[in-house]
PDB file with one MODEL, atoms N, CA, C and O in Angstrom:
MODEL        1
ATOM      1  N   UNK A   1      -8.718  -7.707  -4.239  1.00  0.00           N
ATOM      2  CA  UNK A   1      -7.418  -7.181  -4.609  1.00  0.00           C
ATOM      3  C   UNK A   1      -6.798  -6.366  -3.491  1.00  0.00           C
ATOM      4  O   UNK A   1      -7.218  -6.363  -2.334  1.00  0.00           O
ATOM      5  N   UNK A   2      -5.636  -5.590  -3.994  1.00  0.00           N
ATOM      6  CA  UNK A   2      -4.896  -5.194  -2.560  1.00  0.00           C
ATOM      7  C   UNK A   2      -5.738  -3.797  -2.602  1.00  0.00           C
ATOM      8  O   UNK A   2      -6.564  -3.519  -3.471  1.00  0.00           O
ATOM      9  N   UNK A   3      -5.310  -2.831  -1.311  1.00  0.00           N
ATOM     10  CA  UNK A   3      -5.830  -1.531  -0.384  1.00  0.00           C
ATOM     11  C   UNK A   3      -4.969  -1.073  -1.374  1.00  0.00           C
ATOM     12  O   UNK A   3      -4.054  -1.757  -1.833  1.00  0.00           O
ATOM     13  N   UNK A   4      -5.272   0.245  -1.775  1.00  0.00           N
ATOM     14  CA  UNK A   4      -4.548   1.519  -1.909  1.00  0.00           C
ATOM     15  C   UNK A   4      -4.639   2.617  -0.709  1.00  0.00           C
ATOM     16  O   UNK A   4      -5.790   2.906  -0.383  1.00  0.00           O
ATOM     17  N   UNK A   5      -3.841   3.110  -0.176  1.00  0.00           N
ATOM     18  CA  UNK A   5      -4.040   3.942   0.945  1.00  0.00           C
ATOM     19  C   UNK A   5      -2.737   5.354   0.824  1.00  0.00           C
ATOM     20  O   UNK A   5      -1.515   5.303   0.687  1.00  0.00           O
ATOM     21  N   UNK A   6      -3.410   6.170   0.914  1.00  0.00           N
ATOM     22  CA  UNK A   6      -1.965   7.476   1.061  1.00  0.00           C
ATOM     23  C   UNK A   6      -2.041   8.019   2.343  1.00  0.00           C
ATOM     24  O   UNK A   6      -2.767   8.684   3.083  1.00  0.00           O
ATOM     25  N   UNK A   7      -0.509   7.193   2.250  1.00  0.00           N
ATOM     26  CA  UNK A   7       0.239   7.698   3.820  1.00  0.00           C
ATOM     27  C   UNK A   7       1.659   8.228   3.335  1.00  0.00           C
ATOM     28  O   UNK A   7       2.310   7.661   2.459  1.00  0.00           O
ATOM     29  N   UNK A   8       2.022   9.255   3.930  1.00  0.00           N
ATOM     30  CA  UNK A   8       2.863  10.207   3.991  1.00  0.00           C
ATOM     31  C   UNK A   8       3.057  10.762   2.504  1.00  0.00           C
ATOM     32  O   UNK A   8       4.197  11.127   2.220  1.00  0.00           O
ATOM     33  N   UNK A   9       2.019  10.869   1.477  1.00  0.00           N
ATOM     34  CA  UNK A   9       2.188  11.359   0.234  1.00  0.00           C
ATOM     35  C   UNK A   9       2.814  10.462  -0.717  1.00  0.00           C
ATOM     36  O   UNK A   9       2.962  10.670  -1.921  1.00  0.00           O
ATOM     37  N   UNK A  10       3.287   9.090   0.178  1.00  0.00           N
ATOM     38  CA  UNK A  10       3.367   8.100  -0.822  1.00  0.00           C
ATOM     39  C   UNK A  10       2.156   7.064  -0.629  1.00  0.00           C
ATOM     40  O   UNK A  10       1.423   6.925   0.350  1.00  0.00           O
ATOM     41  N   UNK A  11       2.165   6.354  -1.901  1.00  0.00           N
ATOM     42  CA  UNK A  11       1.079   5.214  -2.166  1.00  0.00           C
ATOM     43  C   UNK A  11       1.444   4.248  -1.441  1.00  0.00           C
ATOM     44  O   UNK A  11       2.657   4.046  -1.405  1.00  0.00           O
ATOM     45  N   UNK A  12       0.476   3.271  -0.572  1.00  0.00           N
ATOM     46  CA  UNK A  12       0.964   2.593   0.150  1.00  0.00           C
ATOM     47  C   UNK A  12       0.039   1.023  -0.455  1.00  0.00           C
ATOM     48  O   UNK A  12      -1.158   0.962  -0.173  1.00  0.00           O
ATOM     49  N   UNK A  13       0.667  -0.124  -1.239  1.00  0.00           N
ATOM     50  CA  UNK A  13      -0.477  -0.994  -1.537  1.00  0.00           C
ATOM     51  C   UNK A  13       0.058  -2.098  -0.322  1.00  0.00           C
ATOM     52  O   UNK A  13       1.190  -2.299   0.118  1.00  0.00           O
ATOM     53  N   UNK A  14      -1.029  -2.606  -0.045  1.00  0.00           N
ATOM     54  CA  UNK A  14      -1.276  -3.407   0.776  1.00  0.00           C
ATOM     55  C   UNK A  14      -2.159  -4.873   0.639  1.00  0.00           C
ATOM     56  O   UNK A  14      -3.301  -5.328   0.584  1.00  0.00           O
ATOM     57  N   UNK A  15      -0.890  -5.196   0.631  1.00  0.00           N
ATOM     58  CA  UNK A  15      -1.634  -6.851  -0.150  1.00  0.00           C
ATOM     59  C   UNK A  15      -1.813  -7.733   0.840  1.00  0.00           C
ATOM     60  O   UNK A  15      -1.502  -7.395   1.982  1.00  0.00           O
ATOM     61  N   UNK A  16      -2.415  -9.189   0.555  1.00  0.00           N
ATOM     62  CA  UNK A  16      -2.381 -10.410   1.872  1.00  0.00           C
ATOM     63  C   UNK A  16      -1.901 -10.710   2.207  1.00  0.00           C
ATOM     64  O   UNK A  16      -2.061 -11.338   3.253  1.00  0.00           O
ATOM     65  N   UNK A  17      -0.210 -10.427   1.254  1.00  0.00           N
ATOM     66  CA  UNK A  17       0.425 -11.489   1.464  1.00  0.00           C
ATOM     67  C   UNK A  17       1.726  -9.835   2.097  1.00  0.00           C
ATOM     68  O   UNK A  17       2.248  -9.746   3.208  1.00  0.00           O
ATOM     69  N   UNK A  18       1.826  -9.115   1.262  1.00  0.00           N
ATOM     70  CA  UNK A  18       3.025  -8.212   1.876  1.00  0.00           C
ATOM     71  C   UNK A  18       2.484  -7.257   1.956  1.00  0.00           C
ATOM     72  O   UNK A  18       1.256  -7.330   1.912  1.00  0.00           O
ATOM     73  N   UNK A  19       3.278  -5.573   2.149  1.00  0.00           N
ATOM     74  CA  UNK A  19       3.352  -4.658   1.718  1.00  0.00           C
ATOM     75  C   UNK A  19       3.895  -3.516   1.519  1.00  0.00           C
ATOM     76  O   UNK A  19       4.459  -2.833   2.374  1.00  0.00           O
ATOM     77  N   UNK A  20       3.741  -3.249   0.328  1.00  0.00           N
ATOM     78  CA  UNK A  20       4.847  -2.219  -0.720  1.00  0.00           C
ATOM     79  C   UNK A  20       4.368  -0.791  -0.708  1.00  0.00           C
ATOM     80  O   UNK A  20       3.610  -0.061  -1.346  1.00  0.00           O
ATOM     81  N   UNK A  21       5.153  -0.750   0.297  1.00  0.00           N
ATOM     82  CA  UNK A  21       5.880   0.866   0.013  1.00  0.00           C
ATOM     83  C   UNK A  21       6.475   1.822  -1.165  1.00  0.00           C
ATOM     84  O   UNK A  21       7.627   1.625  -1.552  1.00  0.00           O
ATOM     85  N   UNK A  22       5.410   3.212  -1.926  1.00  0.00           N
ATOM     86  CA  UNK A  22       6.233   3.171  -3.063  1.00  0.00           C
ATOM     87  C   UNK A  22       6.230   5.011  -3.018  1.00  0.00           C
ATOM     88  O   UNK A  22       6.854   5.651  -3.865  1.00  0.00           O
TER      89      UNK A  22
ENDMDL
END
């Protein structure tokens, strides 16, 4: 499944195909 990662205090998911900035 996708990464969860916190960068700049927002959630950052990171999938194969994109990734969403939230």
């Amino acid at each position: 499944g996708p990464d969860w990662a916190a960068k700049g205090g927002s959630a950052t998911c990171i999938s194969r195909t994109h990734l969403v900035v939230r």
